[in-house]
C-alpha positions, 0 to 999 in steps of 0.5 A, spaced: 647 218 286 640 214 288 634 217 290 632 214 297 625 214 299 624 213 307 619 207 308 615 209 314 611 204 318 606 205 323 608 198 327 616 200 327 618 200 335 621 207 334 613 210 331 610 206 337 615 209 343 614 215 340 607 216 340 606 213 347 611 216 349 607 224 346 601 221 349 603 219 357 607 227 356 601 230 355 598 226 360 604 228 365 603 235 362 595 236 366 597 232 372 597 225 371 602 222 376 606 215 374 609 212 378 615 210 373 618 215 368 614 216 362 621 212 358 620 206 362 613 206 360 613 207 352 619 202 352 614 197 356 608 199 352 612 198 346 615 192 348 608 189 350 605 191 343 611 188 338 611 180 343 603 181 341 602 180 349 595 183 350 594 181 358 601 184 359 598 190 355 592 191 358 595 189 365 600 195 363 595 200 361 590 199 366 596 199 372 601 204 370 596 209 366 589 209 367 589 209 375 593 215 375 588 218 370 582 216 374 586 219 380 587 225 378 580 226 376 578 224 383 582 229 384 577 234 381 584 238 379 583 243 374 587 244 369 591 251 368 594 252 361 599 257 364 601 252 366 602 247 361 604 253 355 609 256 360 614 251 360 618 250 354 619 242 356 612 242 355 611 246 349 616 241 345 613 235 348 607 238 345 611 240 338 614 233 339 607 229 338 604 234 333 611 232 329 609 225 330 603 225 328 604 229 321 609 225 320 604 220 318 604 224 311 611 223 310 614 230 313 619 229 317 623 235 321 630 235 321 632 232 328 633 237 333 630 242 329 624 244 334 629 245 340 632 250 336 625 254 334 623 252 342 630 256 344 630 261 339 622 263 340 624 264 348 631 267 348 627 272 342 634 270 338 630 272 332 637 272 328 637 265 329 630 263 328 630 266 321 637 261 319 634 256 322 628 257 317 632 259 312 637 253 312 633 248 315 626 247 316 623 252 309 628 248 304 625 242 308 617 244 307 620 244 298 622 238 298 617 236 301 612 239 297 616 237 290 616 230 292 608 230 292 608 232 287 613 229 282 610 222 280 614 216 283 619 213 278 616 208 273 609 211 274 
């Protein structure tokens, strides 16, 4: 059976929808108000950067991002941590941009997996937090751990 390796590229369009989209979420989370879903405007930023159109880019950015952000600071709205730690959606949207951003070392979490440890923490289901670790994401951190440390084939 062949070893696969994952290439992982910081221009793949699924990379750049995800990390725009963790950053409008955070963005979302302290009271930024957009006025088109966060979805539509990852795929628009990530769109605009893979064409190389940089005025639809910064025309973008500046009409869909920065004015609801400077309106918010006009505001003069403080920002609550009850708030932004209280809703699970949040905290995996959080735990979503971290992951995205470890991933820039190679470590990638089974899909779904963050969900489930979110769920478990919340509904104080210990048993199905503890398989979760024990099947899923502890063999993942070794295989990880093992693949940095093996030197690459050929080496």
């Amino acid at each position: 059976m062949a070893n696969s390796k994952q290439v992982f590229s910081t221009s793949s369009p699924g990379f750049i929808y995800s990390i725009t989209s963790a950053i409008l979420t955070i963005l979302a989370i302290i009271g930024v108000s957009f006025a088109d879903p966060i979805p539509v405007l990852s795929a628009q930023v990530e769109t605009s950067i893979q064409g190389g159109s940089f005025f639809a880019l910064v025309t973008l950015v500046i009409g869909s991002v920065l004015f609801p952000v400077w309106n918010l600071i006009q505001k003069k709205q403080k920002i609550n941590l009850k708030t932004i730690f209280g809703s699970t959606a949040n905290i995996i949207a959080l735990g979503q941009a971290l992951l995205g951003i470890i991933a820039l070392t190679g470590f990638v979490l089974p899909a779904g997996s963050l969900e489930q440890v979110v769920s478990a923490v919340k509904m104080k289901d210990w048993g199905a937090l503890i398989g979760l670790l024990v099947t899923s994401i502890v063999p993942t951190i070794i295989r990880f751990i093992k693949s940095k440390k093996t030197p690459p084939v050929g080496a």
